[in-house]
C-alpha positions in Angstrom: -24.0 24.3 -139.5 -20.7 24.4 -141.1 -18.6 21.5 -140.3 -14.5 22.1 -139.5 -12.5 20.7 -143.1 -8.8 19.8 -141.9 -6.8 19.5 -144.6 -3.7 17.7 -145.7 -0.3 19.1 -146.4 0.4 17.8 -149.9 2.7 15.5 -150.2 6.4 16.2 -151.2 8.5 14.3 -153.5 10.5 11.5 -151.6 14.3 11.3 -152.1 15.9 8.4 -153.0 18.1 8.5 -150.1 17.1 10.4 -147.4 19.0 11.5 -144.6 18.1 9.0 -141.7 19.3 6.2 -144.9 22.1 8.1 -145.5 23.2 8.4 -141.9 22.9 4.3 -141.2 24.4 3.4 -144.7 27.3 5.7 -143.3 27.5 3.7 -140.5 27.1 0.5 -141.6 29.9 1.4 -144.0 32.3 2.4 -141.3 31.2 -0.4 -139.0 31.8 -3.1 -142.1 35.1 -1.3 -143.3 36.3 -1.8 -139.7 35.4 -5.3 -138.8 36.5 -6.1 -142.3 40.3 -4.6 -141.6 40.5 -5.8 -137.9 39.4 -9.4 -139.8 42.3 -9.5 -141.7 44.7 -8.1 -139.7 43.5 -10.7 -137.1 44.4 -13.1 -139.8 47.4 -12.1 -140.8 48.8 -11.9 -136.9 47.1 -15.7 -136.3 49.0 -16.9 -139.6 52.2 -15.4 -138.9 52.2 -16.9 -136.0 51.3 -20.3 -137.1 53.6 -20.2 -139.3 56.7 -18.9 -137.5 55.6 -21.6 -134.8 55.6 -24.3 -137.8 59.8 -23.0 -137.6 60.4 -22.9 -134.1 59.3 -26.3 -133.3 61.2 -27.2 -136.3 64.1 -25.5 -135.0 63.7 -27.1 -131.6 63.9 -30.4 -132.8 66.8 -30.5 -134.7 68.5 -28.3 -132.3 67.6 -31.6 -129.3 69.3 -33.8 -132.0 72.2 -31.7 -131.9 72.7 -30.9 -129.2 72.5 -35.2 -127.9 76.0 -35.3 -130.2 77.9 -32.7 -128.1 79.5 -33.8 -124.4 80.3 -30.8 -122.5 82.7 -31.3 -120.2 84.5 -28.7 -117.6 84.8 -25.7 -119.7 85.4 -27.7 -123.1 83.3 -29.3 -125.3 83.4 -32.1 -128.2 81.4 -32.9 -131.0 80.9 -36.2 -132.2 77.9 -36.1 -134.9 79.8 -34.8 -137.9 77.8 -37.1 -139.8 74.8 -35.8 -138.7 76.5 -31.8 -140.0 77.6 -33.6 -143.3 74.0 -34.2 -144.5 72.8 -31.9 -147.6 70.7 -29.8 -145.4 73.9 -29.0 -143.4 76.1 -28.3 -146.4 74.0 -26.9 -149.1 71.6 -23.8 -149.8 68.5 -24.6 -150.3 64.8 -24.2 -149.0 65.3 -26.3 -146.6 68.8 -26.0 -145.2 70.3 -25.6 -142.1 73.3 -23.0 -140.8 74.9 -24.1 -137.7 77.0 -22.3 -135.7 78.5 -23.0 -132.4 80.9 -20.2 -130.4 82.3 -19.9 -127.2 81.4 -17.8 -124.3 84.2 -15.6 -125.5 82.8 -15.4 -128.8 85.4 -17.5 -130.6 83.6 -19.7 -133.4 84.4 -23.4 -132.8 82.1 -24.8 -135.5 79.9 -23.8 -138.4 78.3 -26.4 -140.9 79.4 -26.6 -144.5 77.1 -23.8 -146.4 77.8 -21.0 -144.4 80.7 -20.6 -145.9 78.9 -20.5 -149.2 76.0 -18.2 -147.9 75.9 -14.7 -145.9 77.6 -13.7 -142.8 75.1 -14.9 -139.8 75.0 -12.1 -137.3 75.6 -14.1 -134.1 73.8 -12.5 -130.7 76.6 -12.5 -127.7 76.4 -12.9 -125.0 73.2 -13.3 -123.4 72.2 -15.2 -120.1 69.6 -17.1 -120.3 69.4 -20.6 -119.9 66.5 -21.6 -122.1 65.9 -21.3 -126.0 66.0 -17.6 -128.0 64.1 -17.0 -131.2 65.0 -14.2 -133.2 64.0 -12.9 -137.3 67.4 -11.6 -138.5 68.9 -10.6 -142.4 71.5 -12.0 -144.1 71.6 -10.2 -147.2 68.8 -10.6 -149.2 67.7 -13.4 -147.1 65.1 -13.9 -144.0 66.7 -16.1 -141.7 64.4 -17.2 -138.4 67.5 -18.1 -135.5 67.3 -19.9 -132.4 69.9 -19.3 -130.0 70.3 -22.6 -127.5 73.3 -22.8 -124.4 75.8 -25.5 -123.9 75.5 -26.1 -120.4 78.4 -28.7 -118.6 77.4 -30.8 -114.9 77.3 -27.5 -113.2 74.7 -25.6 -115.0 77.4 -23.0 -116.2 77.3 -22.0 -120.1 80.4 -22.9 -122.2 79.3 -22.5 -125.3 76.6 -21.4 -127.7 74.5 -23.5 -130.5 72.9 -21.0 -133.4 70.8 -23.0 -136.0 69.3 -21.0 -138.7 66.6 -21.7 -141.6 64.9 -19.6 -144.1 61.5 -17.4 -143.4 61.6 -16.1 -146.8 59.1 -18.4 -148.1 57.2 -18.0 -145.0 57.9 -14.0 -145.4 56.3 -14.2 -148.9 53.3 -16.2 -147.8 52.2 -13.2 -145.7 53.2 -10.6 -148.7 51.2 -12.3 -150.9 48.0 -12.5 -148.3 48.5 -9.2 -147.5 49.0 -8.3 -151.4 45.8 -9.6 -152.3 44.0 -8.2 -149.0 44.6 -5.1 -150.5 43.8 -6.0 -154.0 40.6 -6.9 -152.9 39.9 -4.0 -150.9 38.2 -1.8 -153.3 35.5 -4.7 -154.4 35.3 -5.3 -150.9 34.3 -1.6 -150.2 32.3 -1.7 -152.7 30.2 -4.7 -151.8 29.9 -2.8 -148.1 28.5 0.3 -150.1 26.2 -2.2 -151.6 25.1 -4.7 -149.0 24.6 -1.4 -146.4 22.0 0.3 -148.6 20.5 -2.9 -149.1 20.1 -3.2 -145.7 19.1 0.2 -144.9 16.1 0.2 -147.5 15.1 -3.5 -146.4 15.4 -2.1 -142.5 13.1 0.9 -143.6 10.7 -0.9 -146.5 8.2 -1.7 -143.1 8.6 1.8 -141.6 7.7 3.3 -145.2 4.9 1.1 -145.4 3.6 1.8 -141.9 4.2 5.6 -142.9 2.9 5.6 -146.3 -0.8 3.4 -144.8 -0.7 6.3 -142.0 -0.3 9.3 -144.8 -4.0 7.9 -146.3 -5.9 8.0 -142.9 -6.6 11.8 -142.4 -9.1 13.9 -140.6 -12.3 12.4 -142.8 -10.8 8.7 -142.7 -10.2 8.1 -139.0 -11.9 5.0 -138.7 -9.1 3.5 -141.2 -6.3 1.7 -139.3 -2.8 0.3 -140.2 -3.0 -3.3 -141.3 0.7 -4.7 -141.1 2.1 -8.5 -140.4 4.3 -8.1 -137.4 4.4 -9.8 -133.4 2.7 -7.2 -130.7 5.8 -7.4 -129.0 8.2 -6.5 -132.3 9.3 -2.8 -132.9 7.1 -2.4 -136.1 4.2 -4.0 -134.9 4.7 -1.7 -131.1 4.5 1.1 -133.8 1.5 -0.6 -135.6 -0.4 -0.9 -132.3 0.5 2.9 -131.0 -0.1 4.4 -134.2 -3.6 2.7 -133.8 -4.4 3.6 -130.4 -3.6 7.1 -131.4 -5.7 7.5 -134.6 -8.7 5.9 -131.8 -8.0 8.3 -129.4 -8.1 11.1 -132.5 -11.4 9.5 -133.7 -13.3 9.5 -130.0 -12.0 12.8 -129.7 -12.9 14.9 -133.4 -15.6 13.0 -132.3 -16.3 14.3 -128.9 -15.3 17.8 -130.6 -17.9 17.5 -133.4 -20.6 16.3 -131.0 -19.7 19.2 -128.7 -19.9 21.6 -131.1 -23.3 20.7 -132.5 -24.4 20.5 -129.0 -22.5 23.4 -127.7 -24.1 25.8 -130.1 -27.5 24.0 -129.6 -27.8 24.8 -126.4 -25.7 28.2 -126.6 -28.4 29.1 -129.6 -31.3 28.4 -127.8 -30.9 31.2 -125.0 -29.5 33.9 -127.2 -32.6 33.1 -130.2 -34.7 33.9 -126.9 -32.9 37.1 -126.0 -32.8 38.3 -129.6 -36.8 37.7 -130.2 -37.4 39.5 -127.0 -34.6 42.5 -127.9 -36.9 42.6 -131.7 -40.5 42.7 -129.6 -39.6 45.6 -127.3 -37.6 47.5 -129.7 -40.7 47.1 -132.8 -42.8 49.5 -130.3 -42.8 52.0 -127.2 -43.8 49.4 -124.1 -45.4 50.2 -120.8 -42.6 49.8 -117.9 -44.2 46.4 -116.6 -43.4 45.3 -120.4 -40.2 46.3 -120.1 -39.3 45.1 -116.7 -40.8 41.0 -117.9 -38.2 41.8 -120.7 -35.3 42.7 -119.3 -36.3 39.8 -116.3 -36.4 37.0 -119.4 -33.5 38.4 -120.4 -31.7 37.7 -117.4 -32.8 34.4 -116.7 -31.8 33.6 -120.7 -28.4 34.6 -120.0 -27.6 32.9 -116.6 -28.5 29.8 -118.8 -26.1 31.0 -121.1 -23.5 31.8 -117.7 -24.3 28.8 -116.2 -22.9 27.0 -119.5 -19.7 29.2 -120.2 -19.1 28.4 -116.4 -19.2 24.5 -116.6 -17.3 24.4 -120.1 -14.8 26.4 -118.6 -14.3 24.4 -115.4 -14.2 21.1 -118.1 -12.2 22.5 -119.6 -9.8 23.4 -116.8 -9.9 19.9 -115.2 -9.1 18.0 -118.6 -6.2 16.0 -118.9 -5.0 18.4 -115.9 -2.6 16.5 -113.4 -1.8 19.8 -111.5 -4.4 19.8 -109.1 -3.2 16.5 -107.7 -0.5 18.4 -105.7 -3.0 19.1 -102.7 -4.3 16.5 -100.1 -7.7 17.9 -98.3 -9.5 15.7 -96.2 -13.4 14.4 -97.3 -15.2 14.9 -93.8 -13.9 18.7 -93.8 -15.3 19.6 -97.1 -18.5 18.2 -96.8 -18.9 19.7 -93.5 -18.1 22.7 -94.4 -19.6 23.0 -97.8 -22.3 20.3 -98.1 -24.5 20.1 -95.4 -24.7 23.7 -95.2 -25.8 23.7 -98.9 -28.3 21.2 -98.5 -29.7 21.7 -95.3 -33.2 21.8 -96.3 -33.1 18.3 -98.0 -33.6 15.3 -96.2 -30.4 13.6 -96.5 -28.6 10.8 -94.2 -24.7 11.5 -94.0 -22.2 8.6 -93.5 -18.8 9.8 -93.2 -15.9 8.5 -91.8 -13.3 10.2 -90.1 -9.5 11.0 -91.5 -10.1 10.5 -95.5 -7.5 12.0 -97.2 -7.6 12.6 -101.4 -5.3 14.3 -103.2 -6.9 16.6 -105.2 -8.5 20.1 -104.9 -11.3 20.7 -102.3 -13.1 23.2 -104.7 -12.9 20.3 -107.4 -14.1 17.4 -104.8 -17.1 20.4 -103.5 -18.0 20.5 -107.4 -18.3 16.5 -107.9 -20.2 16.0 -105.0 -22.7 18.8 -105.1 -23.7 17.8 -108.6 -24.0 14.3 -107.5 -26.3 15.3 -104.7 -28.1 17.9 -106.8 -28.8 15.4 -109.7 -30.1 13.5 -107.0 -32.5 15.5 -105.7 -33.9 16.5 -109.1 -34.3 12.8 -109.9 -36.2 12.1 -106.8 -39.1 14.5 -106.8 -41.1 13.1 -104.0 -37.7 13.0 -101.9 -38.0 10.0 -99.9 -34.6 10.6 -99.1 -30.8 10.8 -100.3 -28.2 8.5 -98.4 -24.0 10.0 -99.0 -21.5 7.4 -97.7 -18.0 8.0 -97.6 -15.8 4.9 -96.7 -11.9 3.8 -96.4 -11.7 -0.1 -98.2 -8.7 -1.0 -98.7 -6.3 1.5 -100.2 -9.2 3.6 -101.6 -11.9 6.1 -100.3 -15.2 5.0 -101.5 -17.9 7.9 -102.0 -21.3 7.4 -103.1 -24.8 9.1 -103.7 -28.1 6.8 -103.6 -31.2 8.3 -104.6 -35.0 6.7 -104.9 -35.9 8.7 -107.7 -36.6 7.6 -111.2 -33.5 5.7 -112.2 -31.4 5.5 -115.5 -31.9 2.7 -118.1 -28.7 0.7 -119.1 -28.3 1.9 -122.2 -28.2 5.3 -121.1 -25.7 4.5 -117.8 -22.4 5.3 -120.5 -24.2 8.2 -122.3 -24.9 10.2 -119.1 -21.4 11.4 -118.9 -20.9 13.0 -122.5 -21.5 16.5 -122.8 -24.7 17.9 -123.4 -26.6 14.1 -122.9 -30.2 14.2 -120.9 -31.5 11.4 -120.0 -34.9 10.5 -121.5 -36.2 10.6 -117.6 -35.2 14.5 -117.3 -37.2 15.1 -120.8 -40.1 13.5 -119.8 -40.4 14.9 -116.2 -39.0 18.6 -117.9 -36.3 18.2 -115.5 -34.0 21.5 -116.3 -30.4 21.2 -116.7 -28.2 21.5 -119.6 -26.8 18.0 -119.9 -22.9 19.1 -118.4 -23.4 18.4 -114.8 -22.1 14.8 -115.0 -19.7 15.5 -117.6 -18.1 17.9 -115.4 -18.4 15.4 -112.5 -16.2 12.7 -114.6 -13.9 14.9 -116.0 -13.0 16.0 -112.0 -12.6 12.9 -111.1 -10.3 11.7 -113.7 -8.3 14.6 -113.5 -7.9 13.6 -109.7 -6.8 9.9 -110.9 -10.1 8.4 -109.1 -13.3 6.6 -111.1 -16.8 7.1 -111.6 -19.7 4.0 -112.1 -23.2 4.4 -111.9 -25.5 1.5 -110.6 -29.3 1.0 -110.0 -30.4 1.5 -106.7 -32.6 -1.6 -105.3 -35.6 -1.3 -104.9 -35.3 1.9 -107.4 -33.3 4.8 -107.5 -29.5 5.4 -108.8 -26.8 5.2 -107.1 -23.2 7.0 -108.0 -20.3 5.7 -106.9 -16.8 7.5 -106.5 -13.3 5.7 -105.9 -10.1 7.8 -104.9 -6.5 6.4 -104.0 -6.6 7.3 -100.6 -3.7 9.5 -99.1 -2.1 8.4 -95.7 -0.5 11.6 -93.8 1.6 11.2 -91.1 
């Protein structure tokens, strides 16, 4: 018999880059770029702060120190730390100078230190109300000034005057020039080193996935026993993949299996009936027959192909029930079918019934009628002397609990697992010529699977088999 090839797709040439790589170096790009930019503008606000607060509390201090050498009094005020004014910082420009200015709440300027007059106009801010310190970035010039604006209050909390000390942010102003400056100097090596670093990390990310893929790509049709062989923790993503990819290939194996077997069997037992009906179609046809010739014929003929019915009829009904979860919309109840159905179909046999009342299963009835009269049939052909068949069915628990016992001849333990493949007899139904066609308890399983229950089979003491069937029960209200 010629055996099914399945063949490969050849294999096409890889890209360096393919899309999925291309797609995550893209984002990894984007995602760098912008945590690099945010970075260093988070830097640049945290240090321009630091250092403008470096000249506030500068500021602040010298403006206490002034501010102890003024006494205010009524709506006047006078000054007595000119010594304090006449120090270099007061009168000269430098880095580190000072420019003072005090004026009146009318705006009239009643002092100024020494370098102003050598250095820009100071804008001055009047009025304003507030009682506490005002910082402000002004421009004299060329120049960056940072100003502090501080009232004169007398004994009743009114203003009378106001103190403006100025220094220079230039040097501070230049600091952040020069780290922005070489921010974006650096920029394009930086953007360069993403470009780098995120392919780097997309082909590392992928090398196990290619592996996996590439170890999967050798395992084909003839090979399925080979598995994927790959370092990695059950519970990590590439070795979740390792595991399913395995379990799949397994469940491909069993099954090309199970379709191999089937086919060898299938056409076995298909090949037997129709090699009968063709030798029988070459007898009659060679010569002209009497009638009674003819009628044994054509009555061989129809017993061959009810065989061949019988088959067709339980491969299809397999068929029909595998992997099928849409017969589980139903709920019939187990007493009603088997009162219905059963006993009347196996009146004649001496069997003992044991049925409890209000067992629900989902399922289909027709499907249920199907699993139990095989069951019971099997039993009977198993027990030819028929000292009787016992069919429980039982509520334990949160399951019904349905079982056949026979007395009959029994199954060995090696052959308790084969029973339920398709086409397997029993060495028992050889022996005893026992006819079937090796589908009834396939059929059976594949039912009861399909119905989400289970199937075990179990000896019988003192002798016999006994077959025993588990469904979720159903509670209706």
């Amino acid at each position: 018999m010629e055996k099914a090839i399945f063949l490969l797709p050849n294999k096409i040439k890889k890209p360096v880059f393919t899309d999925t790589v291309k797609r995550i170096v893209l984002w990894d790009i984007v995602i760098f770029f912008l945590l690099f930019i945010t970075s260093n503008i988070f830097t640049i606000v945290i240090t321009n702060k630091i250092l403008t607060d470096n000249l506030d509390e500068r500021l602040k201090n010298e403006v206490a120190t002034l501010l102890d050498s003024f006494t205010v009094q009524a709506d006047s005020i006078k000054f007595l730390g000119y010594s304090e004014i006449k120090e270099p910082d007061f009168t000269t420009v430098n880095s580190g100078a000072f420019f003072l200015q005090v004026y009146g709440v009318k705006g009239k300027l009643l002092l100024s230190s020494d370098n102003i007059k050598s250095f820009e106009a100071i804008p001055f801010k009047f009025p304003f109300t507030s009682t506490q310190y005002e910082f402000e970035n002004l421009a004299a010039g060329n120049h960056q000034l940072r100003v502090v604006y501080a009232p004169m209050l007398n004994d009743k909390n009114k203003i009378v005057a106001y103190l403006q000390l100025s220094v220079f942010r230039t040097e501070y102003s230049s600091v952040m020039k020069k780290i922005i400056l070489f921010n974006l100097l650096n920029l394009p090596f930086i953007l360069a080193l993403i470009i780098v670093v995120s392919i780097f990390l997309a082909k590392k990310s992928y090398s196990p996935l290619n592996k996996i893929i590439s170890i999967a790509e050798n395992i084909s049709a003839n090979n399925l026993n080979a598995r994927i062989k790959y370092e990695a923790h059950p519970e990590d993503e590439l070795g979740r993949l390792r595991d399913t990819l395995n379990n799949l290939f397994t469940r491909l194996e069993v099954q090309i299996n199970q379709i191999s077997q089937f086919t060898d069997n299938a056409s076995h037992q298909l090949m037997t009936p129709l090699t009968a009906v063709k030798t029988e179609l070459e007898y009659i046809l060679k010569h002209d027959r009497k009638p009674e010739e003819y009628k044994e014929t054509l009555t061989l003929l129809n017993v061959q192909t009810d065989k061949m019915i019988s088959i067709i009829k339980s491969l299809l009904i397999i068929a029909k029930y595998s992997g099928s979860t849409d017969n589980n919309q139903s709920v019939f109840m187990v007493s009603q079918v088997i009162n219905d159905y059963i006993k009347p179909a196996f009146k004649e046999y001496n069997i003992n019934y044991d049925i409890g009342d209000y067992l629900y299963v989902r399922g289909t009835a027709e499907g249920f009628q199907i699993v139990l009269e095989n069951l019971i049939d099997n039993a009977i052909k198993y027990s030819p002397n028929n000292p009787g068949i016992a069919v429980t069915a039982k509520r334990y628990y949160d399951n019904i609990i349905i079982s056949v016992e026979d007395y009959g001849y029994g199954i060995s333990d090696e052959e308790k697992e084969k029973i339920f493949e398709r086409f397997y007899r029993a060495a028992s139904s050889i022996k005893e010529n026992i006819k079937g066609y090796g589908l009834g308890l396939c059929l059976v399983k594949t039912i009861v699977q399909s119905m989400e229950g289970t199937i075990k089979v179990e000896d019988n003491i003192p002798a016999g088999t006994k077959f025993t069937v588990s469904f979720p029960t159903v509670k209706v209200v």
